[in-house]
Each structure stands twice: as structure tokens, then as C-alpha cells.
N, C-alpha and C positions, 0 to 999 in steps of 0.2 A: 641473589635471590632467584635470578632464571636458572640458576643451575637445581633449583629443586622439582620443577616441576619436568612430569615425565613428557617426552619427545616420541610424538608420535609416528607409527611405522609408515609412511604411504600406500608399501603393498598391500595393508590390509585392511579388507573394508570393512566399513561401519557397521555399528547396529544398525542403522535406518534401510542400510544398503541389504544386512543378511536377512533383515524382516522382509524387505521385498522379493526375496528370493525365494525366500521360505511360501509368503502368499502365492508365487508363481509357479512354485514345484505343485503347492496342494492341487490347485486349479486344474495342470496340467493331468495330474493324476487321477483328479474327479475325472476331466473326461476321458482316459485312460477308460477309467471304471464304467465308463459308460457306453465304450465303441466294444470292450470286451464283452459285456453284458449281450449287449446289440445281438454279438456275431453268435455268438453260444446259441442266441432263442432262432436265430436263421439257420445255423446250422442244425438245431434241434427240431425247425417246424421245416426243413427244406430232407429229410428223410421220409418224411409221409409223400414227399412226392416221389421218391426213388430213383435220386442220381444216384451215377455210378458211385460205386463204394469205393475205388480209387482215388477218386478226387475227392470225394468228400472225406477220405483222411488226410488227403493230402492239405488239404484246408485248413482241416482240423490242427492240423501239426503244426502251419505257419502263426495258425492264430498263439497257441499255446507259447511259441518262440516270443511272439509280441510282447504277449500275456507278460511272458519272465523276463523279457529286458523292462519295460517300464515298471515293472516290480523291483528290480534292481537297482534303478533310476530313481524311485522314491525312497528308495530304504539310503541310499547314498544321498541323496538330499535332506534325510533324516539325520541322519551322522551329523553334519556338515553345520544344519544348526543346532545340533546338542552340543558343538563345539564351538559356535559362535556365542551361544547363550554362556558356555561356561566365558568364554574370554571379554566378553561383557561384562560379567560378574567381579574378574579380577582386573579389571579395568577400573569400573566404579571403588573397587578394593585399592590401588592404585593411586587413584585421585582424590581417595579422603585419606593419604595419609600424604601425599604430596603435601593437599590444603593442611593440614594439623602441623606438618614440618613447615611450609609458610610462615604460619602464624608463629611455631618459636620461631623462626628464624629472627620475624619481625620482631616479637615481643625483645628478642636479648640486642637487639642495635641499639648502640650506645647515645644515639642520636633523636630525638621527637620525629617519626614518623606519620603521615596521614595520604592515607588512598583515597582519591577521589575517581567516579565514572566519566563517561564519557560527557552527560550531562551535568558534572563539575559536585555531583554530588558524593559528600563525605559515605563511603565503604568500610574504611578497617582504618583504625591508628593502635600503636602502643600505647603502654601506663607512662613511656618517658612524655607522651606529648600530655597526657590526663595529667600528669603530676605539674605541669605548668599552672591548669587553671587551679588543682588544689589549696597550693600556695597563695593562690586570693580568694582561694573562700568560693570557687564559681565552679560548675558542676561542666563537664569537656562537652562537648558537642557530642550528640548521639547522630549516629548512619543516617545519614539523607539529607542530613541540614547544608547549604551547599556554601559555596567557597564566602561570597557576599558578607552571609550569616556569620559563619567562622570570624572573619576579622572585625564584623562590625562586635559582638560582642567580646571579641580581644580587647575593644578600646575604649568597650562601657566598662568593663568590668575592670578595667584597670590593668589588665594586664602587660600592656606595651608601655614603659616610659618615656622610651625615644624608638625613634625610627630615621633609621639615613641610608638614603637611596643609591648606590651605585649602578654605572652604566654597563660595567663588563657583566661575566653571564654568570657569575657567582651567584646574584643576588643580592637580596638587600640586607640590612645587620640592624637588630632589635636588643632594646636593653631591655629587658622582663623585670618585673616587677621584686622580681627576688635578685636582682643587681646581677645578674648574669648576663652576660653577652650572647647572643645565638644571630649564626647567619640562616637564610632561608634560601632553600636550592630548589628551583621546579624544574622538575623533570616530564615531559610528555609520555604519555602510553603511545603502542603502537593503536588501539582501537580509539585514541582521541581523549581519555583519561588523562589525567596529573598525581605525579608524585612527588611531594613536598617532605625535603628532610630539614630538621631545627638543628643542628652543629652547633656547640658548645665552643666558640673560641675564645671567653672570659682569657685564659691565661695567652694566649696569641695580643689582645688589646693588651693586657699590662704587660706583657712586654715590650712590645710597639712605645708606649707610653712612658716604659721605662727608658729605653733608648735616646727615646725627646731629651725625656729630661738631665741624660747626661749627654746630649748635644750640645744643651743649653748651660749646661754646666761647666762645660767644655768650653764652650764660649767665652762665659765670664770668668772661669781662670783666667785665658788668654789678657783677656780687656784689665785684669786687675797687675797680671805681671807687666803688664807696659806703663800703667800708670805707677805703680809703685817704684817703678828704675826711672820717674823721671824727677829731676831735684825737684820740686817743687810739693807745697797742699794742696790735695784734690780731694774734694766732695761734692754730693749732689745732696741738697736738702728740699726735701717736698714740699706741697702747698699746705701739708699741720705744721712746718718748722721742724721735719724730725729729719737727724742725717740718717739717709738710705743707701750710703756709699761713701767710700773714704779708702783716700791711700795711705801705706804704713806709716809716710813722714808726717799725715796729717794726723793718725792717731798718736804715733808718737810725742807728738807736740803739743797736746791736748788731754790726754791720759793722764788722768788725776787718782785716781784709787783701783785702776787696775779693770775697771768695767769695761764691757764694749760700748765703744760709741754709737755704732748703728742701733735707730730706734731711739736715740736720746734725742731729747729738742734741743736747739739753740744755747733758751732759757735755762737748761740744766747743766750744758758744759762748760757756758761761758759764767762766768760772775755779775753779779747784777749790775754791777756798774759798766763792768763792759758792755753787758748788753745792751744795755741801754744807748751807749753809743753805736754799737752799730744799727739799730733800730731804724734810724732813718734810714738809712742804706739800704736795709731788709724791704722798708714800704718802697723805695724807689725802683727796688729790681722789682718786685710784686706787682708792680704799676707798668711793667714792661719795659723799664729801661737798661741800658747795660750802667754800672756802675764800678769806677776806678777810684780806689781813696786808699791815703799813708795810714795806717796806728801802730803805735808803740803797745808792744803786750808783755807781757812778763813770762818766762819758761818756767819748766815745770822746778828746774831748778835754782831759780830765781833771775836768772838772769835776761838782761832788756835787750829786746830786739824789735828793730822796723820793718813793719809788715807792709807791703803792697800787695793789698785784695784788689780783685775784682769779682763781680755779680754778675752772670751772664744769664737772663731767664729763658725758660724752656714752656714751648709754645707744641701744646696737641694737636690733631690736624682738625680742631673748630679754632683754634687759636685763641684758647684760652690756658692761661698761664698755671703750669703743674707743678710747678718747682723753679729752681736754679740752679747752675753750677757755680763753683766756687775753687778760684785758681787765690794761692798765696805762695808771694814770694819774698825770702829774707832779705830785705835792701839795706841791712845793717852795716854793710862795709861800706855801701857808697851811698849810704848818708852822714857814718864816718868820716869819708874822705870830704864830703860838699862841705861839714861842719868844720873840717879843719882846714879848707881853703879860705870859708868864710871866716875863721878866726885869725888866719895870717894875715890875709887880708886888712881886717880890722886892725892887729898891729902892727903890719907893718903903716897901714894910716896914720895912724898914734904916733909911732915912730918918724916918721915925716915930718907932721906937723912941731911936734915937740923941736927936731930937729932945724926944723924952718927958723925957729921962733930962736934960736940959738946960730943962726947962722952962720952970724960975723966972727964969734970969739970959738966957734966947736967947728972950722971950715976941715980938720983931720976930722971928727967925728961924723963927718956928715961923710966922706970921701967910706970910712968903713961900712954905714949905715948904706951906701950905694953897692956896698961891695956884699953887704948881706941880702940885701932885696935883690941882686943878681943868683947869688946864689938862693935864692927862695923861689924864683923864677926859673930858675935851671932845674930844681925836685918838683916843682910844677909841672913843669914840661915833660920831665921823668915821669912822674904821677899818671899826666894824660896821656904820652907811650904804651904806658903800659896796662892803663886801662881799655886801651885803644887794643892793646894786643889780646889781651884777655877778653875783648869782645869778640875778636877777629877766630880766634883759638877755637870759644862757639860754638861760632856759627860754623867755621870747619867742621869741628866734631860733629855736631848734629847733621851737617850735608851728608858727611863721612856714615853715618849709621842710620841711613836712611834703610839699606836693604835689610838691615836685625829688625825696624822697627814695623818697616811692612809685613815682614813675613808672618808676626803671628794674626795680624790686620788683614792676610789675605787668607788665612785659614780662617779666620772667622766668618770669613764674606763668601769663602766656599760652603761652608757648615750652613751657614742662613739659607743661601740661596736652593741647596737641595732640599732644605729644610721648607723650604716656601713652593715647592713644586710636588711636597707629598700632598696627601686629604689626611685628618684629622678635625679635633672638634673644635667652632669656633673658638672657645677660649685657649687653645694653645694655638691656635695661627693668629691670634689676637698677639700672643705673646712675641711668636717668633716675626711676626712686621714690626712689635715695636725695636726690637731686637736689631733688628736689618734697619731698621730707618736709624735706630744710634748708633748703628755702624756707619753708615753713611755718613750722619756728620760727622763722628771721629775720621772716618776717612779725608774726607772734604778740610776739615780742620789741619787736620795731623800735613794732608799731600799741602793746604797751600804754606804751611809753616815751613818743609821741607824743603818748598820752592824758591820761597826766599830767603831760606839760608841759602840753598844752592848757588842762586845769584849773587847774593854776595860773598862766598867761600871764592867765586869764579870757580866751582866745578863746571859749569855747564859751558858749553866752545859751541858757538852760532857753525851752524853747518850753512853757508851761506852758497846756491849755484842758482840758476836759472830755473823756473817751471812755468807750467800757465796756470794764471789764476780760475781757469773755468773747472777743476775739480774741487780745487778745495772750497772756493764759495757755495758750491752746489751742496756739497754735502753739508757744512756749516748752517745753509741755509734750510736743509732739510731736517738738521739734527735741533735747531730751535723753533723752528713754524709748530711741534705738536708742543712745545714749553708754552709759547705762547698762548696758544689754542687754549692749553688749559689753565692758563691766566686770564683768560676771556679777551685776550688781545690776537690781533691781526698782523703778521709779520707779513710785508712784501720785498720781494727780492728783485734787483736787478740784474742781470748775469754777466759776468765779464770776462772775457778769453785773452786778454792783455799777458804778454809773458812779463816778469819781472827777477830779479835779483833779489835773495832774501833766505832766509830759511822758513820753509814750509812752516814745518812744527810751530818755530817760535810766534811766527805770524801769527796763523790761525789760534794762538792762544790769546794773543791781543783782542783778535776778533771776539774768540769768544767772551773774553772778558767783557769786551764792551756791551756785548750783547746781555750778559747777563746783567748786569746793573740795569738797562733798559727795561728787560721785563719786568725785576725787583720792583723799580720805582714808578714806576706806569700803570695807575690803576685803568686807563680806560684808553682808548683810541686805537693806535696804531704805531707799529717800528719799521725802517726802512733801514735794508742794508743794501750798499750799491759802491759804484766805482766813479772816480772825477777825472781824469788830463789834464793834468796840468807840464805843456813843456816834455820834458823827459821823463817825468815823472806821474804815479798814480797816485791821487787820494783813492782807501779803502775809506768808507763814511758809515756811522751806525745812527741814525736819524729816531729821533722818539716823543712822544706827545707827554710825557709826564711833566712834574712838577716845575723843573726846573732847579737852577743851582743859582746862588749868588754870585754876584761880579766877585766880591772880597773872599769869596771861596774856591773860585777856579783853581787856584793851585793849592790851596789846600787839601782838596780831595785827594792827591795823587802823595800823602804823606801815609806812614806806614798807620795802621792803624785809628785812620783819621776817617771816619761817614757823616754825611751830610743827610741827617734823615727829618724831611718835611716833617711839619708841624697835622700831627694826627693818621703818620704815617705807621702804620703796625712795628713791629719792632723784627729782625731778619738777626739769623743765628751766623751772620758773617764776622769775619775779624777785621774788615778796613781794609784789608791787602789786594783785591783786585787792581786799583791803579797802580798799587805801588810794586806791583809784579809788573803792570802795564809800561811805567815807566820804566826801571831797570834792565827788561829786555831790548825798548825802544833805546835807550844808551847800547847797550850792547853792538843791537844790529845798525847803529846809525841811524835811525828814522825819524824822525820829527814826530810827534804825538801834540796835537790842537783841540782844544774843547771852547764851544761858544755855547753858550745858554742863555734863554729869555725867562724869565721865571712865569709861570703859571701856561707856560707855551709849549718848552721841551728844551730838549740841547741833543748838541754833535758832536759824537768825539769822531775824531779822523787820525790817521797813522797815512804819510808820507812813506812808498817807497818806488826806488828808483826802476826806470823798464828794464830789462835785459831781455836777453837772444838766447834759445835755447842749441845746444850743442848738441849734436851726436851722440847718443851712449845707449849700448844695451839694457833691455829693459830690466827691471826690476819687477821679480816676483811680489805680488801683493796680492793681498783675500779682500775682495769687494763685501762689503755691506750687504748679504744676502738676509733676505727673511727667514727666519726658522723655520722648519717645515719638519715635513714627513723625510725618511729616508736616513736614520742615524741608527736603524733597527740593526743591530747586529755589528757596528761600527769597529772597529777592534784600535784600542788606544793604548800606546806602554809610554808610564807617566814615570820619571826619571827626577826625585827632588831628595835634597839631603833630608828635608825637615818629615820626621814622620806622619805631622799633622797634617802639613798641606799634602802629602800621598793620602791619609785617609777623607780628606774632604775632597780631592779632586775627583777620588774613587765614587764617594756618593754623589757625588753632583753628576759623573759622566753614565754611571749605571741607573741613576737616574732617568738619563735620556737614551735609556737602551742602549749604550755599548759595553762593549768587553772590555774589560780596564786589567793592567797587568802594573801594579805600582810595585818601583823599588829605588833604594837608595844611592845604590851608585851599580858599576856596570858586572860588577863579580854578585850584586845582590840580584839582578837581571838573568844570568847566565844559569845559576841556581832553580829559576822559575820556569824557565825554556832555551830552547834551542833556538838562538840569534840567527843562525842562518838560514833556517827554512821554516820558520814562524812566520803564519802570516801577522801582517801589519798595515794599520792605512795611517797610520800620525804616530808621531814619537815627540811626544810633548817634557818637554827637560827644561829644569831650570839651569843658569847657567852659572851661580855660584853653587859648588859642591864642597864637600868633606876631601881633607887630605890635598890640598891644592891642585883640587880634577877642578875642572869646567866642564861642562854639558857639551861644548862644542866641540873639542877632545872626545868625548867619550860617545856621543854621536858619531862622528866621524870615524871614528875606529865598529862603530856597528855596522855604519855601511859600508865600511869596506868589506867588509866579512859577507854580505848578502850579495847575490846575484844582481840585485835591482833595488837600487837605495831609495828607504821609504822619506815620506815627509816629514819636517821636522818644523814645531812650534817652537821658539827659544821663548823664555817670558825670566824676566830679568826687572832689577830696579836701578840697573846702572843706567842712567841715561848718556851717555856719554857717546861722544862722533864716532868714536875711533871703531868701537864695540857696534855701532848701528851699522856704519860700514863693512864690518867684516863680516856681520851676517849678511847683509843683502849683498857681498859678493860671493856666499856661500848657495846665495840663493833659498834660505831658509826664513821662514816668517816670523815676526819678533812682536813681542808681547809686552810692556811694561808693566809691574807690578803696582798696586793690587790689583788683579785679574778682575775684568767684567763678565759676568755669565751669559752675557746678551750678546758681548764681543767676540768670546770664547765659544761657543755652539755657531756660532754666525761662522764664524772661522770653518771649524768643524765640517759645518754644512758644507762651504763648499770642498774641500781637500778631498771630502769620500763623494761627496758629487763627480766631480773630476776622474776622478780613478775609475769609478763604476761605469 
């Protein structure tokens, strides 16, 4: 719009300036007219006195000369503003077609305009901003009403629905009354004015919004293909009794006429009489307990199979109960097998006694009757082999398929977390923390199940050397004082620099375990964590003021799936396995694990282990725990994973936090996108199972060879294994274990491009 109006010349002066000229020429030439005048009647009365006649023309001539220059001088100042007067004229000519080209210019912007003065009062709008208040019926502000006026009766009249405030310098974003979206842009004049444009970004929001929602769509594909691959029935049924989620095995097994399940109640899939038996069940999880019970039900094809349900309720954050989940599994074959132990059993009893009772005269029958109960003894002992083995097989497998099942677990936890760092409207960030918080305990669930198959598959090998315990406490102690806190309980620490023997990792998972159980069950007080001397030896000790444990349950607690939860104590979405992870490792690593409790005082659990001497060795690259901060603007990241999901979640969650993100799949998809060797780079973040039996650490390696100056590299992997942690930290490269933390992961970040900068 500045390009319409005309730019004025500086060499030429003004109207006001040629009007003063003009007053100063007349003046001049008034008294002109009046020294000529003067000299005429001197020279006319100074002849009666008879000077010479030489001089007196000579006079006469000079005056005449005068006479005709300032004659000349006027008529030339004459000129001068006949021509100012005309360029005035087409000046005013000028500047009322500038103003008329203004006004279309404004009239056809696509956008509500409004001109305000320097005293903030309304000037000039278009019909696009008048056709706002049309649409409710209300008549636009006329010229002079000022800024005040304007909004206040925007928001009698109904015009504004919502309003949400942003802090950059866009402005704020208005939903009008007629469901359109408009952002508002102020712009200052140079004289102290405002000009305010209304943008139309209606289809920019439903785009945005479309996005969400196939983020979130995204998501629960992922959450639905992991639970349908796993043997078992899964559902979640709500606080009406309706199922709101199911896996295929569970519809399939329940499908009666072909309908969808979701949205049916209980009462309509099961038969009355079932229901009815499970009924009590239903009140018990409702009432907040977790609930394990056998029923025999019948398939769809008639056929009888035993079920082992459980009821796990689901607590909102007032802790009141929304629902349940519902895990069912076919124990058909080994209650088969218990049924036909218990029937040998039985005759081979029968058979005994029968035999007893005939002793003397059947003493051959009784020698075969020996010889078949050995032999029933010996497919027993087969029986329990090989159900032994079949157990064992498992929990293998499942160790073994830990990295398929994180992976689409850690795209979803990428997808949330970018998704929880954009603005939108409460009710879809409502959506996406419930989202993130069920991820979390599918996470939390899914990782301690993994664990303890791990443990007992023996995939995991104690990495057992020398360190001091004054880091790992520290940090331990720092990463539970804010849990605490917002338990309303007080954690105090004692610090200890004692070096010891042990594996790091496994340790401080003991720790944490114990620690967590302390704040679970401790409504009030306080928890002490600290160290003891005993001999050669250190107690690590986790001290706590809650309820207490019975004598006759001390070692009950540490059985798999076994909690000890006080009487009127809320109910927690754990599965029992923290001890029994705590024990498992404590076998592993050798250590003694002791619990003493008082009930209604507290208890200790302590972990036994021995001192050691630390050794000589170069150091180990590590990324400290830094705070997030500022400084990731322009970070440049090439993110290297087979899966194309976790590329596109890493992608939003890093450009997120302002970097430049370059994802691809393996290193010829890299090569394709830039030049490896004189690309800059500050992290080269790679997973380390790939496609085509690459590894990340291969394929990293071979980039930096290719570069003058080898960038940094993140590995993030879900193999936990010694051999693989060693040979990245003698790579000197920083390792990640899967599913990635966003808190862990930016922490990291921060510092690498700190460093380098």
C-alpha cells in the first residue's frame, strides 16, 4: 500500500514556502514603486532649480536602469508563482487520486482491515471487516470510535466465540461467530497509528487439526498391532460396562453374529448366565481390586475351554475408577494336563490299595503294578520336562523380541511427546496426555515383563568391575527427592563414596526398585536412603515410614506377581514384579537382599555388596544430566533408523525443538539426500539394528571415515547386552536404550551441540 502514495521531491518547495515568496517579492516591489516614484518627483522639482543638464540625465538614466531591472525582477517572480500555483493544483490532483487508489487498494485485500490514528482512533476499514459484524446482526464501527470501543462491543455483540492468546508477534487467533478462524496482526504507523489486519486461516486450523488426528490415529494403529500379535484376550471395558477396545483374538472368540464388539456391554455379549458369574468379579475390580479367577466358557464353535481372567482397574488422576482392563488366557492344555495327573494319581491309588489288599496270593501282580507306576512316573517326569521346556522357550522368545516390540512403543512415545510440546485446544491436549500417560504404563508394563523374561531367558550377563558409589547415589537420589516431593513425602539422602564391586546398571535398579515401593506405600513421613560397613562389605539401605509388612509375608513379597497392599491402601497399576526383578538380579550379581519390617512403623530393605578397588582405565565418554535449555536453535541432526515411523517421529519431536533433522533409512538413503562429506553435522543419531544385516555402528563408521572430522554419534538400541555396551563405549559413542526418553534424549542433545559450539 506505500507504493501507492506519491513520494515527494525535496528540491521543491512547498506551497507555504512559494506563498512566502510570493508575499516577499510584492512588498519588495511595493517599495520599488515607491523609491521610483520618490526619484521621478526629485528629479522633476530639482529642475526648477537648474542643475546641470548633464547630470541630471545622467540621473535620469541610472534611475530608468533601476526602474527596468526591478520591473524585470517582479514580472520574474510573477512567472515563478504562476507555476507554483499550477504545481500545487496538480499536486492536490495527485493526492486525490493516490487517496481513491488507497482506498481500492484497501477495499480488494482479502483480509478485514482497520486504520486507526495516532490517538487510537478508528479512520478507514473495508466491507471484509463490516461484513464480520453483519453476520450477527450488529452495525461496524463508524470513524472515531477507538480501539476500547471496537473490542468491547465485539464481545457484547457476540461476535468473538473464543479467543487464544499467543506470545510471538503474530498475534492473537479469534473464532467469529460465523465459525471461522481469523488471526489479528498490529502493525504500528510511523506517526504513532495502528494497523490491524483480520487473516482468514480457518483452513490452516483444520489442517493442523487434521494432522492431530491422524497422529493419534497413528498411534493407536501402532498400540492395536502390538496387542493383536500377542496370544492372549485384550480389552478395556468402561465405567457403563461397554467394551471400548479389543484385540482380534478377543473378538474372535466372542463374535457371535458378526457385529462389532466395541460399544457393546458385557451384558450383551456374554449370556445371562455367564454373566452373572462374572458379576462378582466385575463389582470387585469396580471396587478397585485387581481380580485373578479360572471359568470354563464355551467357543463359538462349541467347544470347552479354561479361561484364566484377570481385572486390572484403571484409576484417573482423582483416582477414581474409569474402567478395567481385561487380560484372558487359554489354560486349557494345563488344566488338561493337572486333570490327568490328578486322575493317574487317583488310580494309580486305587490300584495300590486293591493290590495291597491282595498281596499274599498276586505278589507277580503287584511286582507289574510297580513296574507301571514307574513307568507313570517316568511320562510324569517327561510331562514336567517338557512343560518345563515350553516354559523356558517363552520366556526366550519374548526376551528375544523385545526390540520388534519396542519399536512401534517407541514411535508412539515419539509421536506423543512432540505432540505434547505443540499449543492447541484443551480438549485435544486433554487427549494426547491421556494418550502419553497410557503409553507410559504400556511402557512401564510391557519393559518390566521384558525384564523378567530377560532374567530368566539369562539374556542379560552382569557386567561386574569396580566404580564409586558417590555418582550413582547422587543421581538416584536426585532422580527420586521430586517423586517424592510430589507424593508429599521427604526423601533424605546420605552420600557415599565407598568404591565397590558390582554392576552399576543392575545395582541401581535394585535401588530404584526399592525406592519405588517406599514411595508407593508411604502415605506420610519420610524415606532414607544411605550406606552401612559392615567388615568388607557395604549395606546400600532404603529406610521408610509407611505401613509396614507382616512377619509371615517377608518373603512372600519377593514372589512373582505377589503385593502386599495394606488394608484401605488405593490400589497401584503395578504387576508384583519389582521384588521379584529385585531378587533375580540379587542371585545373579551374588548379593544378599534383607528386609525387616515393624508394621504400622516402616521397613528396610538392604542389598549386600562387596568393596572393591578401582583400576586404571580411560575414561568413558558420557552426557551428564543437563537441564534443557536454550541453545538447540538450528542444531542440525541426521537421524539413521530402519523403521519409517520412528524417522518420522524423531523428525517431529527434533524440529520441534528447532533442529534440522535429515532422516533416512539406511546409508545409500543418506547419500541420496546430501553430501556425507562436507555436510555439516553436530549428532548422527542411528539405531543400531538395521535392514539387510547393516548395523548403525558399520554404517556410522564408514561416514566417518569419509569426513575430515568425525561427527558425534547417539547409538539407541534395545539390546541390552555387555558385549554391545562395550563396544560402543570403546567406540567412544553415547548409547541409548530403547524406548527413548524425550527428557533423556534433548538432555543428551543439549549437551553434544554445547560442546562443539
Amino acid at each position: 500500500m506505500a507504493s501507492l502514495l506519491p513520494v515527494p521531491d525535496p528540491t521543491q518547495p512547498s506551497a507555504g514556502e512559494l506563498q512566502q515568496r510570493i508575499d516577499a517579492l510584492e512588498a519588495e516591489n511595493l517599495r520599488l514603486r515607491r523609491i521610483r516614484d520618490a526619484l521621478i518627483v526629485r528629479v522633476e522639482s530639482g529642475v526648477a532649480h537648474k542643475p546641470e543638464p548633464y547630470a541630471a540625465f545622467e540621473h535620469s538614466v541610472i534611475l530608468a536602469e533601476q526602474v527596468r531591472e526591478r520591473t524585470d525582477a517582479l514580472n520574474h517572480a510573477m512567472e515563478e508563482l504562476k507555476a507554483s500555483h499550477t504545481a500545487v493544483d496538480r499536486a492536490r490532483e495527485e493526492a486525490e487520486t493516490t487517496r481513491q487508489r488507497l482506498s481500492d487498494a484497501i477495499e480488494s485485500i482479502a483480509d478485514g482491515f482497520v486504520l486507526f490514528d495516532r490517538h487510537h482512533r478508528l479512520i478507514q476499514s473495508n466491507s471484509r471487516f463490516c461484513s464480520y459484524w453483519r453476520d450477527v446482526g450488529a452495525v461496524a464501527p463508524e470513524p472515531g470510535t477507538s480501539v476500547q470501543e471496537v473490542k468491547a462491543r465485539a464481545e457484547a455483540c457476540g461476535l468473538i466465540l473464543e479467543e487464544h492468546h499467543h506470545d510471538d508477534p503474530e498475534g492473537s487467533v479469534f473464532l467469529l461467530a460465523n465459525h471461522r478462524w481469523v488471526q489479528v496482526t498490529e502493525r504500528a504507523t510511523r506517526e504513532g497509528g495502528l494497523v490491524v489486519l483480520y487473516s482468514d486461516i480457518t483452513d490452516v486450523k483444520n489442517s493442523e487439526m487434521m494432522r492431530r488426528i491422524k497422529a493419534l490415529e497413528e498411534s493407536e494403529r501402532w498400540i492395536r498391532v502390538v496387542t493383536d500379535h500377542v496370544p492372549a484376550l485384550i480389552a478395556y471395558v468402561g465405567a457403563d460396562m461397554t467394551v471400548q477396545f479389543c484385540n482380534k483374538v478377543y473378538e474372535a472368540w466372542y463374535d457371535r453374529d458378526g457385529a462389532p464388539l466395541l460399544g457393546q456391554r458385557l451384558d450383551q455379549i456374554h449370556s445371562p448366565e455367564f454373566y452373572q458369574r462374572l458379576l462378582p468379579q466385575i463389582l470387585e475390580v469396580m471396587d478397585g481390586h485387581n481380580v485373578t479367577f479360572e471359568l470354563e466358557e464355551t467357543g463359538r464353535g462349541g467347544e470347552v475351554r479354561y479361561m484364566l481372567r484377570s481385572y486390572v482397574p484403571n484409576l484417573d488422576e482423582f483416582g477414581d475408577i474409569v474402567g478395567f482392563f481385561v487380560l484372558i488366557r487359554d489354560i486349557t492344555d494345563r488344566r488338561k494336563t493337572a486333570l490327568a495327573l490328578e486322575q493317574a494319581y487317583d488310580d494309580l491309588e486305587r490300584r495300590v490299595k486293591e493290590r495291597t489288599a491282595a498281596l499274599t496270593g498276586l505278589n507277580h501282580k503287584l511286582r507289574q503294578e510297580i513296574s507301571e507306576r514307574a513307568a507313570v512316573e517316568a511320562r510324569l517326569r517327561d510331562a514336567k520336562l517338557e512343560a518345563e521346556r515350553a516354559n523356558m522357550s517363552k520366556t526366550k522368545f519374548l526376551a528375544a523380541v523385545s526390540h520388534d516390540l519396542l519399536q512401534p512403543l517407541n514411535a508412539a512415545r515419539l509421536f506423543t511427546s512432540a505432540l505434547l510440546e505443540q499449543s492447541f485446544g484443551p480438549k485435544a491436549e486433554g487427549l494426547v496426555r491421556s494418550v502419553s500417560t497410557s503409553l507410559d504404563d504400556v511402557e512401564n508394563l510391557l519393559g518390566t515383563l521384558v525384564d523378567i523374561s530377560k532374567l530368566d531367558a539369562g539374556v542379560i550377563k552382569p557386567d561386574v568391575m569396580a566404580f564409586d558409589l558417590r555418582d550413582l547415589l547422587n543421581n538416584i537420589a536426585r532422580e527420586f527427592r521430586q517423586m517424592a516431593q510430589a507424593e508429599g513425602l521427604r526423601l533424605d539422602f546420605v552420600p557415599c563414596s565407598a568404591v565397590v564391586e558390582s554392576d552399576s546398571q543392575l545395582l541401581a535398579r535394585i535401588l530404584r526398585n526399592f525406592l519405588t515401593n517406599a514411595i508407593r506405600y508411604t502415605r506420610s513421613g519420610r524415606i532414607l536412603l544411605g550406606c552401612r560397613r559392615e567388615g568388607e562389605d557395604i549395606w546400600l539401605q532404603v529406610w521408610d515410614t509407611g505401613p509396614g509388612i507382616p512377619e509371615d509375608k517377608l518373603t512372600e513379597i519377593f514372589q512373582e506377581f505377589k503385593r502386599i497392599r495394606p488394608s484401605g491402601a488405593p490400589a497401584d497399576k503395578g504387576l508384583g514384579l519389582g521384588l521379584a526383578i529385585v531378587d533375580k538380579i540379587a542371585r545373579m550379581l551374588g548379593h544378599e537382599v534383607r528386609v525387616s519390617s515393624v508394621e504400622g512403623k516402616g521397613s528396610v530393605f538392604s542389598v549386600r555388596v562387596p568393596l572393591g578397588r578401582l583400576q586404571p582405565s580411560r575414561p568413558v565418554v558420557t552426557a551428564p544430566l543437563a537441564l534443557p535449555g536454550d541453545g538447540l536453535d538450528g542444531a542440525r541432526v541426521w537421524v539413521i533408523d530402519n523403521d519409517r515411523a520412528i524417522c518420522q517421529g524423531m523428525q517431529t519431536l527434533l524440529e520441534g525443538w528447532s533442529c534440522q533433522v535429515v532422516t533416512a533409512v539406511s546409508l545409500t538413503d543418506l547419500e541420496r539426500q546430501l553430501v556425507i562429506e562436507t555436510s555439516p553435522v553436530d549428532l548422527i543419531l542411528a539405531d543400531y539394528h538395521l535392514d539387510n544385516d547393516e548395523n548403525g555402528v558399520d554404517v556410522v563408521d564408514a561416514i566417518n571415515r569419509r569426513r575430515r572430522t568425525p561427527a558425534p554419534v547417539l547409538m539407541i538400541t534395545a539390546n541390552y547386552s555387555n558385549e554391545l555396551k562395550q563396544q560402543i563405549r570403546d567406540l567412544g559413542f553415547l548409547l541409548m536404550n530403547k524406548p527413548v526418553k524425550p527428557l533423556k534424549l534433548r538432555s543428551v542433545l543439549h549437551h553434544v551441540v554445547h560442546n562443539r559450539r
